[in-house]
TIVOVEX-365562 format. One line per field, with one value per residue (C-alpha): x, y, z; residue in three letters. Coordinates in nm, 3 decimals, always signed. Example, Ala and Ser with C-alpha at 12.3 -4.5 7.8 and 13.67 -1.06 7.14 Angstrom:
x = [+1.230	+1.367]
y = [-0.450	-0.106]
z = [+0.780	+0.714]
aa = [Ala	Ser]
***
This chain:
x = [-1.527	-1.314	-1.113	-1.061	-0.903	-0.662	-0.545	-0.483	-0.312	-0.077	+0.013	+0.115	+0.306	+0.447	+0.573	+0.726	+0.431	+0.370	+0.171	-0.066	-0.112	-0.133	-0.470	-0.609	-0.529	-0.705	-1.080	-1.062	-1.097	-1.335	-1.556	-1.457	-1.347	-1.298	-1.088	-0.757	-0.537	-0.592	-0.483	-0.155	-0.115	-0.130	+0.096	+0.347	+0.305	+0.319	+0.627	+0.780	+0.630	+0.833	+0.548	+0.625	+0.360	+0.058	+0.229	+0.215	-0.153	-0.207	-0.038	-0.214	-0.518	-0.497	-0.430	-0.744	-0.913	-0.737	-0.468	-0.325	-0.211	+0.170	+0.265	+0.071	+0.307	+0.642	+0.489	+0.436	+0.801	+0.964	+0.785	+0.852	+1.241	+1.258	+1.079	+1.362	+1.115	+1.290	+1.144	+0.778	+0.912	+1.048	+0.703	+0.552	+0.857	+0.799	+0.415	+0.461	+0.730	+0.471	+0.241	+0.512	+0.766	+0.931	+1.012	+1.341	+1.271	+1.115	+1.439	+1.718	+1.527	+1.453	+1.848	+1.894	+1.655	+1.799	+2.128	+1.980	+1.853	+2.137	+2.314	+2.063	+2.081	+2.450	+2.468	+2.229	+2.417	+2.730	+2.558	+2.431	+2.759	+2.963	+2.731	+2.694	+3.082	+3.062	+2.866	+2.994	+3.375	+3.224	+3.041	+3.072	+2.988	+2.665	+2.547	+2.335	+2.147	+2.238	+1.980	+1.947	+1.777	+1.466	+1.501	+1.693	+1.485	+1.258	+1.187	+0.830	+0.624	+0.398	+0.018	-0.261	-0.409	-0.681	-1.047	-1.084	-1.099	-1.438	-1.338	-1.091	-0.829	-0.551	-0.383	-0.170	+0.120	+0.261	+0.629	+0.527	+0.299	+0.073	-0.303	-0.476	-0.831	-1.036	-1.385	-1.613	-1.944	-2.150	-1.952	-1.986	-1.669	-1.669	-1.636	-1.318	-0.970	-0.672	-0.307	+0.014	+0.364	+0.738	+0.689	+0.310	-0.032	-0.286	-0.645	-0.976	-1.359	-1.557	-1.909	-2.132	-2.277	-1.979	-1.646	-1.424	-1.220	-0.807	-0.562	-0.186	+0.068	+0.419	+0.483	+0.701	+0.893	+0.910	+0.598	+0.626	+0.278	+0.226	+0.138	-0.085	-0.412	-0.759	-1.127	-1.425	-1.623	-1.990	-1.871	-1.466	-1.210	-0.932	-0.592	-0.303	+0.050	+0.316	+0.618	+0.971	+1.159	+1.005	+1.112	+0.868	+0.684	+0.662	+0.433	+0.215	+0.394	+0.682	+0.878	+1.212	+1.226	+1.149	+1.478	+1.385	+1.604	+1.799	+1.688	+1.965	+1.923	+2.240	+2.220	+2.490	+2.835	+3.079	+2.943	+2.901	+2.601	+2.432	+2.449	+2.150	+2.192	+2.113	+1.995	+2.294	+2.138	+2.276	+2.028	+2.261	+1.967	+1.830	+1.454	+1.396	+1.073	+1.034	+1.013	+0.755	+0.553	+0.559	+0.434	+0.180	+0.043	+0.016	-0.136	-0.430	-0.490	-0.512	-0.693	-0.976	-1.358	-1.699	-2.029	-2.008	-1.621	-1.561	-1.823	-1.654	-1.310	-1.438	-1.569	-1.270	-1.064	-1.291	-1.263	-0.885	-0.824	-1.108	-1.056	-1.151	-1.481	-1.558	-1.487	-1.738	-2.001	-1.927	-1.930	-2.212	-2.439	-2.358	-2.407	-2.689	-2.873	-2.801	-2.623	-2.836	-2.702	-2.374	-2.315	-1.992	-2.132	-2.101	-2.282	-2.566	-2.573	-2.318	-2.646	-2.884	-2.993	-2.960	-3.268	-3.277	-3.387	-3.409	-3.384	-3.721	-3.963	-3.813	-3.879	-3.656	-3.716	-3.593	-3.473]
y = [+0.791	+0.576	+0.450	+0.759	+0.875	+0.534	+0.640	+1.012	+0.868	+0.590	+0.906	+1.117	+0.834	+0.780	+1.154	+1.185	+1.313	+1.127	+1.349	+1.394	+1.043	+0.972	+1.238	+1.092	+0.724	+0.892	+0.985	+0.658	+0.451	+0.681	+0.607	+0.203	+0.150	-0.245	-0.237	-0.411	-0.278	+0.100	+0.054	-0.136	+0.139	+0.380	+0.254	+0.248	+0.608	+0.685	+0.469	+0.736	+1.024	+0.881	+0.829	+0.477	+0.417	+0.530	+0.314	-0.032	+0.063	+0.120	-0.265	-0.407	-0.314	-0.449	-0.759	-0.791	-0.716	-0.918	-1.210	-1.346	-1.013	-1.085	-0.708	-0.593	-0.798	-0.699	-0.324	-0.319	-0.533	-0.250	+0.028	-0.173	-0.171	+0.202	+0.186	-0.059	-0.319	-0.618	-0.874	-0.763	-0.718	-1.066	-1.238	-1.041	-1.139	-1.479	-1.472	-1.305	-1.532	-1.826	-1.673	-1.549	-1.825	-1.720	-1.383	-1.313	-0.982	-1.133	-1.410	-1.116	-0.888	-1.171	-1.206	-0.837	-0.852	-1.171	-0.978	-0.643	-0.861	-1.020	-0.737	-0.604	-0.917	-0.859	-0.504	-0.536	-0.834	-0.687	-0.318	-0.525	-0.700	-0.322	-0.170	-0.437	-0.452	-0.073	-0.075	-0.386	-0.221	+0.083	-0.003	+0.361	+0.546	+0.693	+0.559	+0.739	+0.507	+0.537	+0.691	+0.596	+0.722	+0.554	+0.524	+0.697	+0.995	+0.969	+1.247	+1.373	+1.607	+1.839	+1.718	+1.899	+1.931	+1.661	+1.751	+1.659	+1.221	+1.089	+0.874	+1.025	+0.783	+0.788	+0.560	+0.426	+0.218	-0.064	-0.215	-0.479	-0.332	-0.012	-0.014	+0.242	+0.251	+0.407	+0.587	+0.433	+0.286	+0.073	-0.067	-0.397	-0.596	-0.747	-0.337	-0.341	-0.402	-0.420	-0.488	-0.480	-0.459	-0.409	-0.057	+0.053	+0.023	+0.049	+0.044	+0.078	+0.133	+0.115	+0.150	+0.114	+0.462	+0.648	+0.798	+0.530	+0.637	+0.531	+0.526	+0.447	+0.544	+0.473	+0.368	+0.506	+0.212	-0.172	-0.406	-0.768	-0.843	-1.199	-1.104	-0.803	-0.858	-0.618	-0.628	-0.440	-0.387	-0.163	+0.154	+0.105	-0.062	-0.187	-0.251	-0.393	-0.377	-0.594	-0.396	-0.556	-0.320	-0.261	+0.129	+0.428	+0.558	+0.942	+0.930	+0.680	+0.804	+0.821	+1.167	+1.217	+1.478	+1.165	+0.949	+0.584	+0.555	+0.186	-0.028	-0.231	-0.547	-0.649	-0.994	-1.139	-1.168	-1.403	-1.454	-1.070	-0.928	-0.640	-0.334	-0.095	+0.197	+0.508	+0.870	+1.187	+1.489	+1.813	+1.759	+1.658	+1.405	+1.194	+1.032	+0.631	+0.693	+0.281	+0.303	+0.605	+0.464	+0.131	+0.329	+0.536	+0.205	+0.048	+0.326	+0.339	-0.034	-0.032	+0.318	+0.305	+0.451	+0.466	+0.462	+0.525	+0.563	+0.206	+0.083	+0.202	+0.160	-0.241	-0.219	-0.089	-0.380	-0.636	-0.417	-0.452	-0.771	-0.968	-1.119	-0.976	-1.160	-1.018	-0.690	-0.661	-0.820	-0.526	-0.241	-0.389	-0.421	-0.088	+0.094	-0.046	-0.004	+0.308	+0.245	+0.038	-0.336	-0.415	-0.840	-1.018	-1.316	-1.242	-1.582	-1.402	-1.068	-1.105	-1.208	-0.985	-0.638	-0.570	-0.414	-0.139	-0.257	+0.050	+0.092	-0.023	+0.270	+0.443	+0.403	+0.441	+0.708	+0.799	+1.105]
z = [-3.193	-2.980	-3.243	-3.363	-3.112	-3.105	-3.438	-3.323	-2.962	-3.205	-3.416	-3.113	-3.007	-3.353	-3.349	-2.991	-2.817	-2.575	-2.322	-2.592	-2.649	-2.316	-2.300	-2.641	-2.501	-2.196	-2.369	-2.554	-2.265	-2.131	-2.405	-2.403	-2.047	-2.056	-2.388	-2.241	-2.598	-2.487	-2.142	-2.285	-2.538	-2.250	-2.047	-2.292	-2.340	-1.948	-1.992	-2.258	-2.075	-1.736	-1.548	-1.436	-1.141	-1.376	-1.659	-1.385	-1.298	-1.653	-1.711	-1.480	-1.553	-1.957	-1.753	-1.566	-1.856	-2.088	-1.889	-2.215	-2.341	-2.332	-2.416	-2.068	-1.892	-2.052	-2.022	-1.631	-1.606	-1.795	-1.596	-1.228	-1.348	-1.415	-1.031	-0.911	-0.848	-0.990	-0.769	-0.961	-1.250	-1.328	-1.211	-1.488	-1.723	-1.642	-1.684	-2.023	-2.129	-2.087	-2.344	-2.615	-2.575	-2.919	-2.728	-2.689	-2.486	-2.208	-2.113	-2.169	-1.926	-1.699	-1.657	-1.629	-1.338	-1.159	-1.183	-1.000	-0.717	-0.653	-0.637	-0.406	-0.157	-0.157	-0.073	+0.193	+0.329	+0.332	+0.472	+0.743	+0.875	+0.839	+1.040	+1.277	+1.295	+1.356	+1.632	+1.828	+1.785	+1.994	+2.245	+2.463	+2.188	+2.110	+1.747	+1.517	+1.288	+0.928	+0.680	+0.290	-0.002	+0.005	-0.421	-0.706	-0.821	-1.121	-1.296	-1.200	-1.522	-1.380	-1.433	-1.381	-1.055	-0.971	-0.839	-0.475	-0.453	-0.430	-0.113	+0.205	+0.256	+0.551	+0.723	+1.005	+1.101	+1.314	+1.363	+1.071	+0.889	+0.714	+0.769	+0.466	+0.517	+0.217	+0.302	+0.099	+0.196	+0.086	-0.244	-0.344	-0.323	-0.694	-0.785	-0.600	-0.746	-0.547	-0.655	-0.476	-0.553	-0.430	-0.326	-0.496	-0.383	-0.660	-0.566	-0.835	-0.714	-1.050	-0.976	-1.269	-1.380	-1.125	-1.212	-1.123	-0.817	-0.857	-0.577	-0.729	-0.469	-0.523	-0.161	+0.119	+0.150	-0.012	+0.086	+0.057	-0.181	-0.082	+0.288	+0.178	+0.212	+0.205	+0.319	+0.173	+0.467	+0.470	+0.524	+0.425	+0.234	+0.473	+0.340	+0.549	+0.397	+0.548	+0.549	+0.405	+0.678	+1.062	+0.981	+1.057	+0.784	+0.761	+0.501	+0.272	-0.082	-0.165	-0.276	-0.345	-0.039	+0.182	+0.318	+0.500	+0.833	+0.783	+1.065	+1.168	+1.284	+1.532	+1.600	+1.828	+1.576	+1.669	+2.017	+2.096	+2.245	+2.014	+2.123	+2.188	+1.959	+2.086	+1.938	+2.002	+2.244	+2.344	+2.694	+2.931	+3.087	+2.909	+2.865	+2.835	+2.609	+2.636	+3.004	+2.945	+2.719	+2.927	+3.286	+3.088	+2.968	+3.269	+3.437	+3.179	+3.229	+3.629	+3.583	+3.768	+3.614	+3.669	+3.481	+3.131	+3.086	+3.262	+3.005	+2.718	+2.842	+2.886	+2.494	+2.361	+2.556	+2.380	+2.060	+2.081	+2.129	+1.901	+1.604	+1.261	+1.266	+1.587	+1.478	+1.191	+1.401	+1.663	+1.404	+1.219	+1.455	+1.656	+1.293	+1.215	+1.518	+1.610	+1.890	+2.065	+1.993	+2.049	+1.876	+1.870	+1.661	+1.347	+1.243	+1.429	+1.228	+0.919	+0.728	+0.875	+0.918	+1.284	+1.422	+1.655	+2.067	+2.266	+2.641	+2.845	+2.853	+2.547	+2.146	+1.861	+1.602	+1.262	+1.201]
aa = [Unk	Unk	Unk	Unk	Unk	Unk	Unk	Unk	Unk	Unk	Unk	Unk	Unk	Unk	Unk	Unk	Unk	Unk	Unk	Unk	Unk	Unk	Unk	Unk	Unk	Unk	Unk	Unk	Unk	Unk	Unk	Unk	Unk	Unk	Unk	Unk	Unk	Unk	Unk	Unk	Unk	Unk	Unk	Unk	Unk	Unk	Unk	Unk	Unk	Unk	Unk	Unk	Unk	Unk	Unk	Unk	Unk	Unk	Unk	Unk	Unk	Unk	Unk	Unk	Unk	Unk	Unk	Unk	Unk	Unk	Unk	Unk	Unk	Unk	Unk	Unk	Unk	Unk	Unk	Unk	Unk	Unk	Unk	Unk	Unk	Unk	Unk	Unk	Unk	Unk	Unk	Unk	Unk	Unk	Unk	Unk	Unk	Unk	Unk	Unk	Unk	Unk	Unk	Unk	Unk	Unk	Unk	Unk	Unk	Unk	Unk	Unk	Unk	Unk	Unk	Unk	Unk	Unk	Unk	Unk	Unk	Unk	Unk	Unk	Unk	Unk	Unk	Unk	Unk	Unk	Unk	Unk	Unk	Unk	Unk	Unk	Unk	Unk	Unk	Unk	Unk	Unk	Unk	Unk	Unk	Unk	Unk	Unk	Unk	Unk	Unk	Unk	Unk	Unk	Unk	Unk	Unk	Unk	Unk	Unk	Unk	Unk	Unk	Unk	Unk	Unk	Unk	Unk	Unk	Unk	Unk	Unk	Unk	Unk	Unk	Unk	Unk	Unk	Unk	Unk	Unk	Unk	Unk	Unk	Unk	Unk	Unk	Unk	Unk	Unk	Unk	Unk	Unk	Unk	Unk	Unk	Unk	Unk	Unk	Unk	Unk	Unk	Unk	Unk	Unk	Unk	Unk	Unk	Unk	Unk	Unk	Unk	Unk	Unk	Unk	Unk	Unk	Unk	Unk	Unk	Unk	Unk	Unk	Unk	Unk	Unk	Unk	Unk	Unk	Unk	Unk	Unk	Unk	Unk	Unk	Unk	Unk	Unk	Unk	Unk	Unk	Unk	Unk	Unk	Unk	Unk	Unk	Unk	Unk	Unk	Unk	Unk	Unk	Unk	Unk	Unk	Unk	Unk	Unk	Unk	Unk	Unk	Unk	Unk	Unk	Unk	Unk	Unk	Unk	Unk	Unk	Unk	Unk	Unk	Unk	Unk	Unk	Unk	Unk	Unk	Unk	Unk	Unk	Unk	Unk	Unk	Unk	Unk	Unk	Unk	Unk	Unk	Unk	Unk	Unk	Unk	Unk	Unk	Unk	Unk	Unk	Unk	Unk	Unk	Unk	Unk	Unk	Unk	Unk	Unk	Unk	Unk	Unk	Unk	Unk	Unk	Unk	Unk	Unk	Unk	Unk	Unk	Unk	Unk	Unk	Unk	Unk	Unk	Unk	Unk	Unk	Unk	Unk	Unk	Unk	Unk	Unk	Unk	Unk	Unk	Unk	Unk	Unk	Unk	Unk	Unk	Unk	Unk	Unk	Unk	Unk	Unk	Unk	Unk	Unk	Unk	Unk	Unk	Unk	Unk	Unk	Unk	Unk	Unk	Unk	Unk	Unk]
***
């Protein structure tokens, strides 16, 4: 049956239709999941049908499955250059290139790549120095930071809408970097696949005898994959990705409605100080929000409490500042407990189940 509908998928592909091969593509691997060629196959037909993140997932994917499959590679490099993700796309080149060495694909797109990021090095440089120029030449006036396009559009075909995600997902930011934390408990880490590049996320939970759950965001803004890094954790997945920019994120994907503010970096230029820039207001008085947010700060931290809230206020302190180790230990054993145990060694309960210890004169009960 499977092949079957291979030969039906390479005839769509044959005659243009590419959406249709991408659904017949679609129940073949449904049928053979771990069959690296269909995945390949498929994400040459996302790559025809324009839908370039699925085709990289797709890519990556025949990879796992299959790492000497030299096609896979020069797939997800063609579908990370139609994303503008050069720097990706010539590690895959180069990977590929190792295993078809009599390919002359592989070096000619490998140049057109190491030309695209050198132009993008030099417009950023140059970007960098106008702007810095700008704003040292005008020091009383009141700067508005520059916003760009976060990417050139790509055409979008409407798919049908999904049913709801097994897991909830959401996430949160800092200056350096995106936290996405996925719901799911209890799934063992080997079912977890992860993979990061320039500007997508693509996360796979395959549970034996479960509908495999995908996540394949085409990011926000760029990430810089060797400093991403993710836990699988008892009742989530944690993912932290290190951000290329310190910009805000207003949102986790990417859509051609969103625009990235340029964050520009004013070191001192030819001995000048930089200057602060500063956001235009019709209010004729305006609010330091650092100085706010610094006072609010310090009055929760020399807030005084009592009883339970001074308890909990002193957790969350030890909470914040521990280490990752100490953080599992803490959730673990809390979880586990319920409630009543509260470990920071997780050498002492990492290996464990943490019983339940109840207050003197009460019992714990199941429910």
């Amino acid at each position: 049956m499977a092949s079957d509908l291979e030969r039906k998928a390479k005839d769509a592909f044959v005659d243009d239709h590419f959406e249709l091969a991408v659904d017949l593509y679609t129940q073949a691997i449904e049928l053979n999941p771990n069959h690296a060629e269909l995945y390949a196959d498929r994400s040459q037909a996302n790559i025809k049908f324009e839908n370039f993140t699925e085709a990289v997932a797709d890519a990556q994917r025949a990879i796992e499955l299959d790492p000497s499959m030299s096609k896979a590679y020069y797939r997800k490099a063609t579908a990370c250059m139609k994303l503008e993700e050069y720097q990706t796309a010539k590690a895959a080149l180069e990977t590929g290139a190792s295993l078809a060495p009599g390919d002359s694909r592989f070096t000619l797109l490998i140049k057109e790549c190491e030309k695209h990021i050198a132009e993008e090095t030099n417009d950023i440089s140059k970007q960098s120095v106008v702007e810095a120029l700008e704003v040292v030449k005008a020091p009383e006036t009141v700067v508005a930071p520059e916003t760009v396009t976060a990417a050139k559009e790509v055409h979008q075909v409407p798919t049908v809408t999904a049913s709801k995600p097994k897991y909830r997902h959401e996430f949160y930011q800092k200056p350096e970097e995106v936290v996405v934390t996925i719901f799911a408990k209890g799934v063992p880490e080997r079912n977890v696949i992860v993979d990061f590049g320039e500007q997508i996320l693509s996360v796979t939970i395959d549970v034996p005898g479960e509908d495999a759950y995908n996540l394949q965001p085409r990011l926000f803004g760029k990430i810089i994959p060797s400093k991403c890094r993710y836990e699988v954790l008892s009742t989530k997945i944690e993912i932290r990705l290190a951000k290329v920019e310190e910009i805000h994120w207003t949102s986790l994907e990417f859509s051609t409605g969103n625009t990235v503010p340029q964050r520009v970096n004013v070191s001192t230029i030819a001995g000048i100080p930089a200057q602060k820039l500063t956001y235009p207001s019709s209010k004729p008085k305006r609010t330091d929000w650092d100085k706010l947010e610094a006072e609010v700060k310090k009055e929760e931290k020399e807030e005084k409490l009592d009883g339970d809230a001074a308890l909990n206020k002193f957790f969350r302190e030890i909470y914040q500042d521990a280490d990752e180790d100490t953080r599992r230990a803490m959730q673990k054993s809390f979880v586990e407990s319920n409630g009543t145990v509260l470990s920071t060694n997780w050498k002492e309960v990492g290996s464990k189940k943490v019983e339940g210890s109840p207050p003197d004169g009460m019992e714990m009960k199941k429910w």
